[in-house]
C-alpha positions in Angstrom: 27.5 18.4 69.0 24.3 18.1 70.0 22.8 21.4 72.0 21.1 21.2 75.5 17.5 21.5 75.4 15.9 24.9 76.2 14.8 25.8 79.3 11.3 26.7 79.9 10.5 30.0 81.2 10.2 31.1 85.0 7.3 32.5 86.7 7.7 36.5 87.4 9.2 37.2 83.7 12.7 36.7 85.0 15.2 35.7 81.8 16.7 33.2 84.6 18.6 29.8 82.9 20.0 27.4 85.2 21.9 24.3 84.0 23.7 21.7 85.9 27.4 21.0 85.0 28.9 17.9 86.6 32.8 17.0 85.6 34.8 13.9 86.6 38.0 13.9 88.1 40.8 11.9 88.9 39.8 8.4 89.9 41.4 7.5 93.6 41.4 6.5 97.0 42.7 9.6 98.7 41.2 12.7 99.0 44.6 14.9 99.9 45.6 14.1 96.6 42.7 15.4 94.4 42.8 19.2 93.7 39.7 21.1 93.7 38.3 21.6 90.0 39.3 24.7 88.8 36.8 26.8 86.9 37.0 30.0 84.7 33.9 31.8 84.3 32.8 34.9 81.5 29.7 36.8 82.2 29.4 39.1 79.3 26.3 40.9 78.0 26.7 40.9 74.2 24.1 43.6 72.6 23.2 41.0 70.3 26.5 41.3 68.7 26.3 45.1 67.9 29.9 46.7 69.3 30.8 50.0 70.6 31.4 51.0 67.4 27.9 50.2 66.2 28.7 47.3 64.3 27.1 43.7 64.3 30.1 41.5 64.4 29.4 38.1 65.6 32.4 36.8 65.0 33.7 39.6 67.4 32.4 38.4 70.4 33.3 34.9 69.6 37.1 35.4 69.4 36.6 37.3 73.0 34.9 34.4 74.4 37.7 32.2 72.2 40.7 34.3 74.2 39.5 34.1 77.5 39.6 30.7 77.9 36.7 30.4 79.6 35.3 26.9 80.2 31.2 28.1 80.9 30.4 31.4 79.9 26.7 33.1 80.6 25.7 35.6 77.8 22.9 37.8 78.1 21.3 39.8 74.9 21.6 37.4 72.3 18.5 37.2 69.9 17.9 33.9 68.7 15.9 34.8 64.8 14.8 38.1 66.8 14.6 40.8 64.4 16.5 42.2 60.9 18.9 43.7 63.6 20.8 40.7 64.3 19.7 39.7 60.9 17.4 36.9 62.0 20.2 34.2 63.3 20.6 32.0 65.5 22.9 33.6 68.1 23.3 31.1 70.3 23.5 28.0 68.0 26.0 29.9 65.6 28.4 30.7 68.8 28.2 27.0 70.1 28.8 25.7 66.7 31.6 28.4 66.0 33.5 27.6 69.6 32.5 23.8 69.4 30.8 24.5 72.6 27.2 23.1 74.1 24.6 25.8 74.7 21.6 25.9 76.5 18.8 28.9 76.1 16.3 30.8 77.5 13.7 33.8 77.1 11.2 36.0 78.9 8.9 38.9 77.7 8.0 39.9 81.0 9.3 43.0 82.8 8.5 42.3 86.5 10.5 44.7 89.0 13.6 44.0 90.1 13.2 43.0 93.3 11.2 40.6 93.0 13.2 39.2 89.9 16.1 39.3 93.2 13.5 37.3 95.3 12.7 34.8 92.5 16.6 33.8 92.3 17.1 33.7 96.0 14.2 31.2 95.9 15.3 29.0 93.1 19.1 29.3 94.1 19.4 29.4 97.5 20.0 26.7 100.2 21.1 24.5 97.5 23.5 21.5 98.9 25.2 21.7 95.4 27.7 24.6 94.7 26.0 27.2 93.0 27.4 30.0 90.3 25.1 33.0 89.0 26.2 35.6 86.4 24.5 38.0 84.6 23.4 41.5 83.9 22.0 42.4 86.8 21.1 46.2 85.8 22.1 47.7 89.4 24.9 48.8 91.3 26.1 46.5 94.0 24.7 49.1 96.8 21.1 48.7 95.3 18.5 46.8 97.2 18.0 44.1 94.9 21.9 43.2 94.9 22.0 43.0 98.4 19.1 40.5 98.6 21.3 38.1 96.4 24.9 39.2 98.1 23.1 37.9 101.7 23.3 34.5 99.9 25.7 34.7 97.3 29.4 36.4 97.8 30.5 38.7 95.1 33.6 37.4 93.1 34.5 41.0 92.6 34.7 42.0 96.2 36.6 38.8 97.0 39.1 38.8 93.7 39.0 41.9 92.0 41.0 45.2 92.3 39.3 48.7 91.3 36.0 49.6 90.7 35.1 46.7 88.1 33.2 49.4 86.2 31.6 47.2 83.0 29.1 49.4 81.9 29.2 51.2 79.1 32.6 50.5 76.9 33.2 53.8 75.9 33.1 55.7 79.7 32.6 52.7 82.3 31.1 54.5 85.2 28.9 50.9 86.8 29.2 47.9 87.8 26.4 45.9 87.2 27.6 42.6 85.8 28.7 39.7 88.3 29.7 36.3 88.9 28.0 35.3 92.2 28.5 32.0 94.4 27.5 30.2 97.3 29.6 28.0 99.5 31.5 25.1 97.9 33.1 27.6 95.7 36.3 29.4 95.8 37.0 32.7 94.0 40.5 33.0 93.4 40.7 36.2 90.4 38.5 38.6 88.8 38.9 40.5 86.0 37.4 43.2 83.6 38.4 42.5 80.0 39.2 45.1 77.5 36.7 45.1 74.1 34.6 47.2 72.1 32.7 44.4 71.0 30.0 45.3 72.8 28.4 47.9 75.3 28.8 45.9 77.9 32.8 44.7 79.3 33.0 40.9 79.9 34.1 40.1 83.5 36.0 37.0 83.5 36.3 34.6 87.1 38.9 31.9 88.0 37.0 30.0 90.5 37.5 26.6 92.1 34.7 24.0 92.7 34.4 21.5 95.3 34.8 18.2 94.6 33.7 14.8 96.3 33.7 10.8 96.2 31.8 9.5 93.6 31.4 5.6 92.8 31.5 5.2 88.4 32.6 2.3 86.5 36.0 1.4 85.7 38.2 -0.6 83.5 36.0 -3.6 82.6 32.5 -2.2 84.3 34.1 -2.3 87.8 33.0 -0.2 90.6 35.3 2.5 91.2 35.6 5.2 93.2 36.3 9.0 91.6 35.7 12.3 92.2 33.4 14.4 90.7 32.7 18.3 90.6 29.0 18.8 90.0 27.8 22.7 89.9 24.2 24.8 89.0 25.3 27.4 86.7 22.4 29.7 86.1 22.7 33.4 83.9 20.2 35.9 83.4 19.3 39.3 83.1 17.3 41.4 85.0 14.7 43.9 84.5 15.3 42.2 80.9 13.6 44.2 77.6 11.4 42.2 75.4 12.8 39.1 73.8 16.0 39.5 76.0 17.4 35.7 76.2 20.4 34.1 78.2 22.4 31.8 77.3 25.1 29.4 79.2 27.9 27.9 76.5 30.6 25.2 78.0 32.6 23.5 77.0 32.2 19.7 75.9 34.4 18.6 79.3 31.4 19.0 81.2 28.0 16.9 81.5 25.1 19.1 81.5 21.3 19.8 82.1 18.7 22.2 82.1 16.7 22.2 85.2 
């Protein structure tokens, strides 16, 4: 497995990592009989491993990312040879090569406000003809300003396929939501749901989501033209109002084609 090359980082200081997944479907001639691709999502901010209980347990998160069954996942706090803390490892290599998944990084120093960071994203994300996905830490409540820039353009999985508050902040007492799964048009949210974890201070929110598809031509059996049907998506995680060295990370699984753009 070879990992995606990292990102480089956006202007403002925003900790903003966008990749392109693309997935081929069924080959065919009919359109009525090829399914939308379905897609389960994890946004989960992992406190560079350190649990509720105050313990660094890598292999922690890993088995909640491993249950899920989440084909992309966007992970926010992970220290890549940061700091004695995490004792100096690679986070996001070690979790690829321990869920046998690609990964794809980025980092930012800065700490730019908030709205602007919300700005920035609408910028790089919005009016984009391919279906778009952003998850994250967003470090506000969906009420503040700074959501509402990005809910104008993005719908809120939770508001579409949750039930309850969708409280994931913090595990002991969750009293805020401020992690999401955001998308634009050419995707579907069909559940939402808070996971239950003390692996970090943070609770995962896990997405079922469904992706447009459309004709593609690809080769065939013995290099001939054929015509298929391909899901392509940007997938972009970050954290905002981020703390020094805060990076995100996207991990998928090795179904999908990627790049970083």
């Amino acid at each position: 497995m070879t990992p995606a090359a990292p990102r480089a980082r956006t202007p403002l200081g925003l900790g903003l990592l966008v990749v392109v997944l693309t997935a081929l479907l069924t080959p065919g001639p009919a359109a009525a009989g090829v399914p939308d691709r379905p897609l389960r999502v994890l946004t989960y901010n992992i406190h560079h491993g350190v649990g509720d209980d105050g313990v660094l347990d890598l292999e922690r998160i890993a088995r909640v990312v491993e249950d899920s069954g989440a084909d992309v996942v966007g992970l926010q706090e992970v220290d890549r040879h940061w700091s004695a803390r995490s004792v100096w490892l690679d986070q996001p290599a070690w979790l690829a090569e321990r869920l046998d998944m690609h990964v794809a990084y980025a980092a930012d120093l800065d700490q730019p406000e908030r709205q602007q960071q919300a700005d920035r994203i609408v910028e790089l994300l919005g009016g984009r003809e391919v279906p778009v996905v952003l998850t994250g830490d967003l470090n506000a409540v969906p009420s503040a300003s700074e959501i509402t820039t990005l809910t104008r353009v993005l719908a809120d999985v939770w508001t579409e396929a949750g039930s309850g508050p969708g409280y994931t902040y913090e595990t002991a007492n969750p009293t805020k939501r401020i992690d999401y799964v955001l998308h634009s048009a050419g995707v579907t949210a069909r559940a939402a749901t808070v996971l239950t974890t003390n692996a970090s201070d943070h609770l995962p929110l896990l997405a079922d989501l469904t992706v447009r598809r459309y004709r593609h031509r690809c080769r065939g059996p013995d290099q001939l033209t054929v015509h298929c049907w391909r899901a392509e998506l940007v997938f972009a995680c970050c954290v905002m109002f981020a703390p020094s060295a805060v990076e995100a990370v996207v991990i998928s699984r090795p179904l999908f084609t990627e790049a970083t753009v």
